[in-house]
N, C-alpha and C positions, 0 to 999 in steps of 0.2 A: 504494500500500500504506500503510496506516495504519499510525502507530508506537503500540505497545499503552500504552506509559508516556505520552508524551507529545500523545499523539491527533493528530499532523500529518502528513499525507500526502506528506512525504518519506523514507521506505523504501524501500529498492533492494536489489538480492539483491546479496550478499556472498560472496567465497571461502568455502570449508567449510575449516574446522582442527577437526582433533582428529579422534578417532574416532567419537564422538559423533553429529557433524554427518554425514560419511562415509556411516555405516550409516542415517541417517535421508533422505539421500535416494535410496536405495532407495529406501526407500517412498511421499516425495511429499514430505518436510518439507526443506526448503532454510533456510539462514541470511540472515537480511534485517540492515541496517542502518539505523539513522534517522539523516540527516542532521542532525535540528535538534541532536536531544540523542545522537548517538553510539551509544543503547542498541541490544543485538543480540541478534534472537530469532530461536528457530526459527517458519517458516509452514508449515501446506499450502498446494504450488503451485498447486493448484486449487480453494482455496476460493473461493467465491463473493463477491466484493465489496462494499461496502455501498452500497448504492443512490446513484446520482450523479444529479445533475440532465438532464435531456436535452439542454442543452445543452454542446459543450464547447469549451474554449477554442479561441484560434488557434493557440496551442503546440500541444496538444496535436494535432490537426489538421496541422498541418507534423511533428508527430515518425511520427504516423501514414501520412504519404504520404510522405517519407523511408524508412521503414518499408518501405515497398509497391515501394519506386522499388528497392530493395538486395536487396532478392528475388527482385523480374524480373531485374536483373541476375544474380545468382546462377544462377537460373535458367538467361537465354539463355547464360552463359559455357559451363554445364553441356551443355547439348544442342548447343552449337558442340563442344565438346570431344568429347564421344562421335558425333557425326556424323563427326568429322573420323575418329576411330580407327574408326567403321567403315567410312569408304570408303579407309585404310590397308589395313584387312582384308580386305575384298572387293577390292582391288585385286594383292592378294598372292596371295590365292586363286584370281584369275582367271591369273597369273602362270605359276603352278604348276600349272596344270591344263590351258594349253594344248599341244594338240596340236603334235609333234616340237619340243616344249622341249627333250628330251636325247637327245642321240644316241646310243642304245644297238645302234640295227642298224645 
């Protein structure tokens, strides 16, 4: 992200204070900070970029597949986790559904 005052491309989205910021991203405008010089504006989250080189560095490249690496992770913990509570559940269900589970006669 480009810093509008200082034109260096260290901006990073910032906590939102005030109300201001709040009601604005509703609708897309987040609060960015610039490193170099400190100043803080509101972006659209989705605005389009300004054109980069086609090549990109080796940072950026390791934050990218670090990126990808914490996702899947995310990911497998996520479908570990609901697999697991459904064979809880269909295990319960089969419990409960077996025939002379209670002895009522």
């Amino acid at each position: 992200m480009l810093c509008p005052r200082c034109k260096a491309d260290h901006a990073h989205r910032s906590h939102r204070k005030g109300v201001v910021e709040r009601l604005g991203s509703w609708i897309g405008y987040y609060p960015y900070r610039c490193r170099e010089c400190g100043y803080r504006f509101l972006q659209f989250r989705y605005a389009i970029p300004p054109e980069s080189p086609g090549k990109h560095s080796e940072t950026e490249r390791e934050i990218r597949t670090t990126r990808v690496r914490i996702r899947w992770k995310r990911k497998k913990r996520a479908l570990l986790l609901y697999g697991f509570g459904a064979l809880i559940f269909l295990s319960f269900l089969y419990y409960i559904t077996r025939p002379g589970n209670f002895s009522g006669n």
